[in-house]
C-alpha positions, 0 to 999 in steps of 0.5 A, spaced: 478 470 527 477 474 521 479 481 519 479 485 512 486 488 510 485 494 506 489 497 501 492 503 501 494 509 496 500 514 496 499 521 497 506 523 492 512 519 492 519 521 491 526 517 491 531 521 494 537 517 493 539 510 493 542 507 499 549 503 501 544 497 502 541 498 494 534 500 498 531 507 496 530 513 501 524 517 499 518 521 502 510 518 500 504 519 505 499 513 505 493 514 506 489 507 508 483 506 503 476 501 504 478 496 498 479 491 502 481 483 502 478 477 507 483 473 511 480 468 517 485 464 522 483 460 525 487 454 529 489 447 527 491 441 527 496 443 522 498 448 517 493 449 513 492 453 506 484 454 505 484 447 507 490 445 503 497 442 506 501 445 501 503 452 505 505 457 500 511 459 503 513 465 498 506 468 500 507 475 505 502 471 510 506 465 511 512 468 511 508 473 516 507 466 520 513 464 520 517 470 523 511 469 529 515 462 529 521 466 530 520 470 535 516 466 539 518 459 538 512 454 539 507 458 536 501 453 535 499 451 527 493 455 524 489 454 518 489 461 513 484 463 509 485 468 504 480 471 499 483 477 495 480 483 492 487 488 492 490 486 487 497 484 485 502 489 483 498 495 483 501 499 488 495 498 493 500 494 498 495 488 498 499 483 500 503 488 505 496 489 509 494 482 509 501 480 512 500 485 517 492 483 519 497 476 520 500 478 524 495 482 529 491 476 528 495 470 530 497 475 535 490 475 538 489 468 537 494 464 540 495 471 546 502 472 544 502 479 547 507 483 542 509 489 544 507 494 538 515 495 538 514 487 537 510 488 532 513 493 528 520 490 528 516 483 525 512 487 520 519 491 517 522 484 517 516 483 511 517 489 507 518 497 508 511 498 508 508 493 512 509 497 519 504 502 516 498 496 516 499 496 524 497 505 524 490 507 524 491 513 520 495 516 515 503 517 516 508 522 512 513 515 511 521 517 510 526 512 510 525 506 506 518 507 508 518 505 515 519 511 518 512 514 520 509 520 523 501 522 522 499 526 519 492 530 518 490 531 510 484 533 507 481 528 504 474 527 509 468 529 504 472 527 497 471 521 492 477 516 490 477 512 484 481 507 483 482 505 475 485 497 474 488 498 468 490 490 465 498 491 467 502 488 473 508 492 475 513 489 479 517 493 485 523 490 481 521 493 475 520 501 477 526 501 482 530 498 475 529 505 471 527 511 476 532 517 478 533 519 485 533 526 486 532 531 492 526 534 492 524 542 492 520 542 498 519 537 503 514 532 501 509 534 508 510 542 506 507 541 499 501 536 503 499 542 506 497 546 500 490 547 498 488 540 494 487 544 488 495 546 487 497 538 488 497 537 480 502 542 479 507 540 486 505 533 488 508 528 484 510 520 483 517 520 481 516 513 478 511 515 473 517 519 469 520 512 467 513 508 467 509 513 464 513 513 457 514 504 458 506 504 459 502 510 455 496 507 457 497 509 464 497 517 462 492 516 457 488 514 463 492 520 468 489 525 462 482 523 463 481 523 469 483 530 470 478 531 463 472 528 467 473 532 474 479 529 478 482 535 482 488 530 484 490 524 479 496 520 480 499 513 479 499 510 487 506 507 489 509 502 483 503 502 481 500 499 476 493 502 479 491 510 477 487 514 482 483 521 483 480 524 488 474 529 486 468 532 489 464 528 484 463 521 482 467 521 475 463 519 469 469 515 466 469 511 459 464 504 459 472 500 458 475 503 465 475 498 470 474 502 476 471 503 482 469 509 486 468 509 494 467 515 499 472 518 503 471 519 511 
């Protein structure tokens, strides 16, 4: 069996407070996006990593496994192959997507018959937005991320770009130096206005100490918006910057990025 997970981008990100359990609560909305990565299981003799018996336990779709192994023991031995094109700490939840896809799949495959509340409770189990991976529209996420409620933006019609610059950004490193605050306003209420004032009330607060480490991820913000974007952010604890506009972007010959029509 085959699936392809897909990224996703954080429509505003705000940290609220930190938690008695040193996690976060903040407000963000995710909105699921067509860059996507390949994963096929299928079943096997043994645990199999594409082929290799050296099963990367640190990896989200083993660990995935494993939790499975957990709350049904016996499940049968899979062969995993996994070809990625999200990439790594870019804030795009790649592999939180592809633990997610591991989990409906092998779901299917061995005829488990989860409970989606199963289900939730096993991708939350793997990191606080996993659960989103399992909806099929965008959420309002509170919480540490997990506590989802849909919700309906306007975005049919537009173009995303997404610009890689060459940095990985670990979740540690941007927790490390952000500073909670309460917000204005309720992230949902400012979602509910034009796009067009979005660059004025919706912000990424890890941009405030990530900004100044990494100039480079301004520089690419300022040019976006040069170019045409009517909203230009940093996505999750990035390191990946991203712009919805009505055109396509006529970006620098340096830029890695890519550009996709959204429904």
């Amino acid at each position: 069996m085959i699936a392809f997970p897909c990224a996703k981008i954080n429509l505003g990100l705000r940290i609220i407070r930190k938690r008695p359990d040193g996690y976060h609560d903040l407000e963000t909305a995710f909105v699921k996006i067509p860059l996507r990565d390949a994963l096929e299981v299928l079943p096997s003799d043994c645990l199999l990593w594409d082929g290799a018996e050296d099963f990367p336990e640190d990896n989200l779709v083993a660990k995935a496994y494993r939790a499975l192994q957990r709350l049904r023991p016996g499940v049968p031995p899979a062969r995993f192959i996994l070809r990625k094109k999200i990439p790594s700490g870019a804030g795009l939840g790649g592999g939180s997507s592809d633990a997610s896809t591991a989990l409906r799949l092998l779901d299917e495959l061995f005829d488990l018959r989860l409970s989606e509340d199963e289900l939730h409770r096993t991708a939350r189990s793997l990191g606080a937005d996993c659960p989103f991976f399992l909806k099929d529209e965008p959420q309002y996420a509170e919480g540490i991320g997990d506590l989802l409620t849909p919700v309906s933006l306007p975005l049919g019609g537009l173009k995303l770009t997404l610009v890689f610059p060459e940095l990985f950004i670990s979740t540690r490193e941007a927790y490390s130096s952000v500073t909670p605050r309460e917000p204005e306003e309720p992230l949902i209420e400012t979602l509910r206005r034009p796009i067009e004032e979005w660059r004025a009330t919706l912000k990424n607060d890890f941009e405030a100490s990530l900004f100044p480490k990494y100039p480079l991820l301004s520089e690419i913000k300022e040019t976006l918006y040069r170019n045409g974007a009517l909203y230009a952010s940093m996505s999750g604890s990035g390191s990946t910057m991203y712009a919805l506009s009505r055109q396509a972007l006529n970006l620098p010959n340096d830029y890695k990025h890519q550009t996709f029509s959204l429904k």
